[in-house]
C-alpha positions as CSV (number, residue, x, y, z in Angstrom):
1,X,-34.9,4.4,10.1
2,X,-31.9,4.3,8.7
3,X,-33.5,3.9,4.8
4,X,-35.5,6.9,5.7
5,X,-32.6,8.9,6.1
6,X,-30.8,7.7,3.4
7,X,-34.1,8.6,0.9
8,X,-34.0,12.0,2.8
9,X,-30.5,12.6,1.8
10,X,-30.8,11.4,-1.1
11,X,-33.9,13.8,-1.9
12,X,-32.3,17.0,-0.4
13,X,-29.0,16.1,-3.2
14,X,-31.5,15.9,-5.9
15,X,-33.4,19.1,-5.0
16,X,-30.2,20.6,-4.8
17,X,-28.8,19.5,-8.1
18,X,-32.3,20.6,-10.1
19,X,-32.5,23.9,-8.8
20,X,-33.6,26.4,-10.8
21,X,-34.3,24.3,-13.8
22,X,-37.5,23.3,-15.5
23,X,-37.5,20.1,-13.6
24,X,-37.1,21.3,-10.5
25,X,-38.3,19.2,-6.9
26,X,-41.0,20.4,-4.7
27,X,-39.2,20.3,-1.2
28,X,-41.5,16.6,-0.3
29,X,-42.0,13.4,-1.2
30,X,-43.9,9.9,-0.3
31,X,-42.4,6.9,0.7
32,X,-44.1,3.4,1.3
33,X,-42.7,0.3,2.8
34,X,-44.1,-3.1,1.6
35,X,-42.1,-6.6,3.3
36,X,-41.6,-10.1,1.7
37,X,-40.8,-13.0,3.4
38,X,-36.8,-13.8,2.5
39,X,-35.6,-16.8,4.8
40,X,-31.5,-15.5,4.3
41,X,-32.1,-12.7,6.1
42,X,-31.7,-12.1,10.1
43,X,-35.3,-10.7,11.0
44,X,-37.0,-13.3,8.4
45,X,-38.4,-10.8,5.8
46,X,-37.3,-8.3,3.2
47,X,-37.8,-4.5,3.4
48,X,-39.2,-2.9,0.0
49,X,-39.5,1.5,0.1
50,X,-40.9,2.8,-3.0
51,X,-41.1,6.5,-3.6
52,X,-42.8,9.2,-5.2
53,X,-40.6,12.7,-6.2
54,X,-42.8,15.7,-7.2
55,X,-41.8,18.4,-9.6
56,X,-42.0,21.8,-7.6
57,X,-45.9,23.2,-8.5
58,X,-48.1,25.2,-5.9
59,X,-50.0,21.7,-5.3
60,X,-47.0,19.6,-4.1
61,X,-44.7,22.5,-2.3
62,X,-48.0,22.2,0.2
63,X,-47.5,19.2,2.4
64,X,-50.7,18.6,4.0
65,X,-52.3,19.6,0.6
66,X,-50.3,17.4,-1.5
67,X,-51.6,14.1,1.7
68,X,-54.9,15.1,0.9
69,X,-54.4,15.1,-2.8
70,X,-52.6,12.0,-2.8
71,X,-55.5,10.3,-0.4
72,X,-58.2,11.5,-3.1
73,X,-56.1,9.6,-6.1
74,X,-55.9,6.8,-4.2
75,X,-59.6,6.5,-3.1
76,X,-60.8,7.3,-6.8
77,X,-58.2,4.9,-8.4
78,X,-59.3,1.9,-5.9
79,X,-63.1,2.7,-6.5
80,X,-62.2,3.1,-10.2
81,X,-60.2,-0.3,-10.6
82,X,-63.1,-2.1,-8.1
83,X,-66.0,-0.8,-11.1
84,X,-64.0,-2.5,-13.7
85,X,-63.3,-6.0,-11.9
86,X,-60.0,-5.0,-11.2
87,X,-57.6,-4.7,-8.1
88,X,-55.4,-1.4,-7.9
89,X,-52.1,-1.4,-6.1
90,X,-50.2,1.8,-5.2
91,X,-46.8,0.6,-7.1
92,X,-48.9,0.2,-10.2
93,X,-48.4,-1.1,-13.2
94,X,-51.7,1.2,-13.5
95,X,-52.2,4.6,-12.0
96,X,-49.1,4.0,-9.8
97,X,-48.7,5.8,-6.9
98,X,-44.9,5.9,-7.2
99,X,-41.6,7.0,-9.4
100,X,-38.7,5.4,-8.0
101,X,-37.4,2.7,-5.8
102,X,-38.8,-1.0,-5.7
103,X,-41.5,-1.2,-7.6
104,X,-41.4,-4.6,-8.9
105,X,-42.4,-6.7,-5.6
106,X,-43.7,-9.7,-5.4
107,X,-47.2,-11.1,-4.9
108,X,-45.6,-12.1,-1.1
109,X,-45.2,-8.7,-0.3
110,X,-47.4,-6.6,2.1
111,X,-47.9,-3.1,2.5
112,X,-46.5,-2.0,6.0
113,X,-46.7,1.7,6.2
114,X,-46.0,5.3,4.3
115,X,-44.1,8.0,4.8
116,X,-42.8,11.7,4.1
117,X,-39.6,13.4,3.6
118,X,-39.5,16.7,3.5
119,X,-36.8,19.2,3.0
120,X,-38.2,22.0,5.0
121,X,-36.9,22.3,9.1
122,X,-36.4,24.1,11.7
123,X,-34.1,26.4,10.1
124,X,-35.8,27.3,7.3
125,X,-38.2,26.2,4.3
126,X,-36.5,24.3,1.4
127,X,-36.5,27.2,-0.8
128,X,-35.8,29.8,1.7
129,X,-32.8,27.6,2.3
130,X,-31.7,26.4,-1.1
131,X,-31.4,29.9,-2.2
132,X,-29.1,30.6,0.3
133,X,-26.7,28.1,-0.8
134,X,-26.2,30.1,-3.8
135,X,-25.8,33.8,-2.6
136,X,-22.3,35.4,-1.4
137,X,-21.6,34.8,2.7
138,X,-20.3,37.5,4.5
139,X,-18.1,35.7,6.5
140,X,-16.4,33.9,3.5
141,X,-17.9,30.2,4.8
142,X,-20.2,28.6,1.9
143,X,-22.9,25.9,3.2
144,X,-23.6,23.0,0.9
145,X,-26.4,21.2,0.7
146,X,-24.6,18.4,2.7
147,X,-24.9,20.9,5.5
148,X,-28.8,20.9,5.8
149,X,-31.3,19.3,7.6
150,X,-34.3,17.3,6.9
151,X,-37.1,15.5,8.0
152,X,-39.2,12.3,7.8
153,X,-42.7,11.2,9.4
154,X,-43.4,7.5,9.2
155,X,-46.6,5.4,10.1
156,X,-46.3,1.7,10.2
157,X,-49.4,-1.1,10.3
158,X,-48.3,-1.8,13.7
159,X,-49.8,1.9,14.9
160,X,-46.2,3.2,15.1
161,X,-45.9,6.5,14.4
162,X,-42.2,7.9,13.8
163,X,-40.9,11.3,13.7
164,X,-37.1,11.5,12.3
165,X,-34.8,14.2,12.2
166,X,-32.0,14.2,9.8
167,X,-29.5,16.7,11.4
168,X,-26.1,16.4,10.1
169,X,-24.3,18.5,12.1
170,X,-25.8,16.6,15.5
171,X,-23.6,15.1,18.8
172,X,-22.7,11.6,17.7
173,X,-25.3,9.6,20.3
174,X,-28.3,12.0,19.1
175,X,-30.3,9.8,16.5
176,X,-32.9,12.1,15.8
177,X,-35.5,9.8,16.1
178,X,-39.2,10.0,18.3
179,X,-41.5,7.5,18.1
180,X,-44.9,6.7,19.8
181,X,-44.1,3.2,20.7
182,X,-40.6,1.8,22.1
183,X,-38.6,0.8,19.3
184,X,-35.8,-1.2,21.5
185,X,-37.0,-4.7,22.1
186,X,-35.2,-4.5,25.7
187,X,-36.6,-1.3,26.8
188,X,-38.2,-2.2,30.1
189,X,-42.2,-2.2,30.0
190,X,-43.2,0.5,32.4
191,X,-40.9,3.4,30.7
192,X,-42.4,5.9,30.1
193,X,-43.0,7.0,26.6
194,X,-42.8,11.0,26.5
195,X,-44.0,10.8,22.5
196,X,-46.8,8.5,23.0
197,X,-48.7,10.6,21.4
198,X,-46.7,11.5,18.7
199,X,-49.2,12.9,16.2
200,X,-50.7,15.2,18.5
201,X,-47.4,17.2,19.3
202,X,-46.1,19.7,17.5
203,X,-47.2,23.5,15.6
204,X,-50.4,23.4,13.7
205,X,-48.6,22.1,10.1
206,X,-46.9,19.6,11.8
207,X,-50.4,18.1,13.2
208,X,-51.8,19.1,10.3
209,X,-49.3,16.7,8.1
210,X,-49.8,13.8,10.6
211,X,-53.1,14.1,10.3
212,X,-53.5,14.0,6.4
213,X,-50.8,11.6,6.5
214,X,-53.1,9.1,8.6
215,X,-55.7,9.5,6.6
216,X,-53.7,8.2,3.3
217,X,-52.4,5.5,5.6
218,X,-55.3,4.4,6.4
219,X,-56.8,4.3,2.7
220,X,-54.4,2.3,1.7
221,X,-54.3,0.0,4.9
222,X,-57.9,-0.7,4.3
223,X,-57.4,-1.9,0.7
224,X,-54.4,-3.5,0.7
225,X,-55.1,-5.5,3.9
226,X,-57.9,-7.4,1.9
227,X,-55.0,-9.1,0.3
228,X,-52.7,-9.4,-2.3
229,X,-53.6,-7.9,-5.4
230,X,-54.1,-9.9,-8.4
């Protein structure tokens, strides 16, 4: 969770910084999580995130859009790598998927789920917002873009699906985080899970991204899970 926020952040800075220039960010972006086995550490595996920045364009200021887009790449570059006698992986070193983070794993790792940041929330859309940054305030107080929110959907192999909610202006014990199965190993076994069903809550684009989202998850869960790629 915590990497999630930390790409968040790091994707609202950058969105902030290339505002209004020729290389400009659309206000969403695609994470995925791959995990290696690494003995030193405490849980007994490594977590890898790649990610994927888009240049603001029509196509990738649309979430849902830009899911479905990105589910059709994927589809045509593992059909198109299977015709040749190859095996396509989403961190490349052809047709990658991605433009930053890890993407030299190794052959131990396995793909564990994807995600989205987005800079739009509940107070406004990215642009909406970012534009407000940079006009005069009446009362004299000038937001950064430290001051906004943002907002991250997760789904993991396991079925997990995970809502987050960057807010940094929250109460100190609110973590922003909803998630369709417990994520507290100790959490007693007849709670009751309010978000059980995570992708079905929500306004119409926010079911609408869960649902794209699934469908790219699932893509690449059903090619990936055949095995390492070679």
């Amino acid at each position: 969770m915590f990497r999630s926020k930390r790409l968040n952040s790091g994707h609202l800075i950058e969105a902030d910084q290339r505002y209004g220039t020729r290389h400009a960010l659309g206000p969403h972006a695609v994470m995925l999580f791959f995990t290696s086995p690494a003995a030193t550490e405490p849980q007994g595996y490594r977590l890898h995130t790649a990610w994927r920045l888009f240049l603001s364009a029509p196509e990738s200021d649309d979430l849902p859009r830009m899911l479905a887009d990105l589910t059709r790449i994927a589809a045509t570059n593992i059909a198109h790598a299977t015709a040749t006698g190859r095996r396509w992986h989403p961190l490349g070193p052809e047709r990658s998927m991605v433009n930053g983070g890890d993407m030299a794993i190794g052959p131990d790792a396995v793909y564990v789920g994807v995600g989205v940041s987005t800079l739009d929330s509940d107070d406004g859309r990215w642009y909406q917002l970012a534009r407000t940054l940079r006009e005069p305030s009446a009362t004299g107080h000038r937001r950064s873009a430290f001051d906004l929110k943002g907002r991250c959907y997760l789904l993991l192999t396991d079925g997990t699906a995970i809502d987050i909610d960057r807010n940094p202006h929250a109460p100190l014990h609110y973590d922003g985080i909803r998630s369709s199965k417990p994520l507290d190993p100790d959490r007693p076994a007849h709670w009751h899970n309010p978000h059980a069903d995570l992708t079905e809550q929500g306004d119409h684009t926010t079911r609408e991204v869960w649902r794209h989202l699934t469908a790219l998850h699932h893509t690449l869960t059903g090619h990936l899970d055949r095995g390492p790629a070679t």
